[in-house]
C-alpha positions as CSV (number, residue, x, y, z in Angstrom):
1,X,27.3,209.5,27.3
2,X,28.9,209.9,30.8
3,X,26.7,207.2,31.8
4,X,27.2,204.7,29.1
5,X,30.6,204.9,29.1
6,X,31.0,204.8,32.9
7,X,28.8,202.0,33.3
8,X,31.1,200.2,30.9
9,X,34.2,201.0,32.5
10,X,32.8,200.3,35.6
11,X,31.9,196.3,34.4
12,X,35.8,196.1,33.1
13,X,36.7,197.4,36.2
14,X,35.0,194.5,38.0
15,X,36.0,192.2,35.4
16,X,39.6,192.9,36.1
17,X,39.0,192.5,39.9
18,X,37.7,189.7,39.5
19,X,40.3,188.1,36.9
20,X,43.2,189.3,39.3
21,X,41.6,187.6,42.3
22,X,38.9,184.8,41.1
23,X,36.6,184.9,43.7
24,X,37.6,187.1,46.6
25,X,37.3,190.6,48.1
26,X,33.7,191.3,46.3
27,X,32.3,192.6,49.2
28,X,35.6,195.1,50.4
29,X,35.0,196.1,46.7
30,X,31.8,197.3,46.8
31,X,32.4,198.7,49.7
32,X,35.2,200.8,49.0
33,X,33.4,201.8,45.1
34,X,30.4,203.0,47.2
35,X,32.3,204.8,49.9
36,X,34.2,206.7,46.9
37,X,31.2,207.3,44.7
38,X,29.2,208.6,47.8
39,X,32.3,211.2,48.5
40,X,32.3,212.2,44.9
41,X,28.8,212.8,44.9
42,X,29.0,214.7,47.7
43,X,31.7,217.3,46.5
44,X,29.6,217.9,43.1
45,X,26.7,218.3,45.3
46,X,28.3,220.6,47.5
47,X,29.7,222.9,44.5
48,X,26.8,223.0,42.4
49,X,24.0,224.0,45.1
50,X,24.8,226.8,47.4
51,X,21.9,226.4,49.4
52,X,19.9,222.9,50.4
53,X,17.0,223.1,52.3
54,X,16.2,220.4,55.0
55,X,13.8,219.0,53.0
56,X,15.5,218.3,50.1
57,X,17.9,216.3,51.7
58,X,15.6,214.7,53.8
59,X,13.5,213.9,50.1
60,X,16.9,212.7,48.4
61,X,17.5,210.6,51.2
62,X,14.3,208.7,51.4
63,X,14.6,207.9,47.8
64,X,18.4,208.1,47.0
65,X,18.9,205.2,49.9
66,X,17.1,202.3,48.5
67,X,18.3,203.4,44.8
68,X,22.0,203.4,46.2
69,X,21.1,199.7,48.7
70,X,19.4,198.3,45.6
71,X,22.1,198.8,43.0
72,X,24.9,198.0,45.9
73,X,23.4,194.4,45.4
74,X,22.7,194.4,41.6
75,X,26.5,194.8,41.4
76,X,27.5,192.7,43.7
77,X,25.3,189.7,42.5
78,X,26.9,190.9,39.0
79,X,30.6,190.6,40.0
80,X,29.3,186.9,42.1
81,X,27.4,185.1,39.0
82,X,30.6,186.8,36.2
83,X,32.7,185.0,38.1
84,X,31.1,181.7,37.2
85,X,29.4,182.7,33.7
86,X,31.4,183.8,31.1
87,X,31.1,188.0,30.9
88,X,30.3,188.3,27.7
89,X,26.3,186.6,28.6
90,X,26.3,188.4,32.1
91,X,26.2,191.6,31.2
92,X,24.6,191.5,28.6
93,X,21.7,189.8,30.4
94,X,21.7,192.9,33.3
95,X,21.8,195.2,31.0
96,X,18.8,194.0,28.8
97,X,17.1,192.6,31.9
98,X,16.9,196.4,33.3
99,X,15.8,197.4,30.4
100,X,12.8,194.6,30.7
101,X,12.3,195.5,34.3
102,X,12.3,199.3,34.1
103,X,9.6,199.1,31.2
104,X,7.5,196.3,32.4
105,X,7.6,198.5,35.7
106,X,6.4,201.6,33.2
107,X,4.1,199.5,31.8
108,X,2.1,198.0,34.9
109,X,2.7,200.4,37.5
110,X,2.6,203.9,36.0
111,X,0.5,202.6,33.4
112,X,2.7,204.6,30.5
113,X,2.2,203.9,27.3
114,X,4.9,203.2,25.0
115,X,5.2,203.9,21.4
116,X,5.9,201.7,18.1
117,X,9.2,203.2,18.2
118,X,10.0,202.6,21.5
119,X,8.3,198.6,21.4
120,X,10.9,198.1,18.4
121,X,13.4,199.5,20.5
122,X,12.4,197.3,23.0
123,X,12.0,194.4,20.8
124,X,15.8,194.9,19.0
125,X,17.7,195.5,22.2
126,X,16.2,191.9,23.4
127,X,16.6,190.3,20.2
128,X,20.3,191.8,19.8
129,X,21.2,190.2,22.9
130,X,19.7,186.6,22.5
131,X,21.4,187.0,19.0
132,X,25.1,188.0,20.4
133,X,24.9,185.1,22.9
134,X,24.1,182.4,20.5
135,X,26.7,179.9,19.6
């Protein structure tokens, strides 16, 4: 729920940002949404664990960098192209195309196999997006 509903406000956010100034500042804003988001992190990391070994942040940090560079630009090449394309197909598109990616990844890499539930699932969440776009 946390999730879902920041992600959201997160995308209005940037909506806004980029209603009140068309075109401008997308970098400084990313910048300054990571910096905070990396000292937030950091203060729930530092009252949750008491302890952290060495190698646990040396582990988090090899995988938590290219997670953190790799959705850095996602969000940045979201805020660019909703700028030109109307929201309400942009995000839409990311959000389904992650879906895509993150199963098709499953699929092919990990070699996972997914249920008839889950295909359906698939299958509706693609299908309700191509449907909401249509005009």
């Amino acid at each position: 729920s946390i999730a879902f509903f920041g992600n959201a406000a997160i995308s209005c956010v940037q909506k806004y940002h980029q209603v009140l100034y068309p075109g401008r500042f997308r970098f400084e804003f990313m910048v300054y949404a990571m910096c905070i988001v990396f000292t937030i992190s950091a203060a729930a990391l530092l009252v949750t664990r008491t302890r952290i070994s060495a190698a646990s942040m040396k582990n988090g940090l090899i995988f938590a960098s290219p997670a953190g560079m790799m959705n850095a630009v996602v969000n940045l090449l979201v805020m660019t192209v909703a700028s030109v394309l109307p929201a309400s197909l942009v995000y839409p598109v990311v959000s389904a195309g992650g879906i895509i990616m993150t199963s098709t990844l499953a699929l092919t890499v990990y070699r996972e196999k997914l249920s008839k539930s889950q295909l359906i699932g698939l299958a509706v969440g693609v299908l309700s997006v191509i449907f909401l776009n249509l005009r």
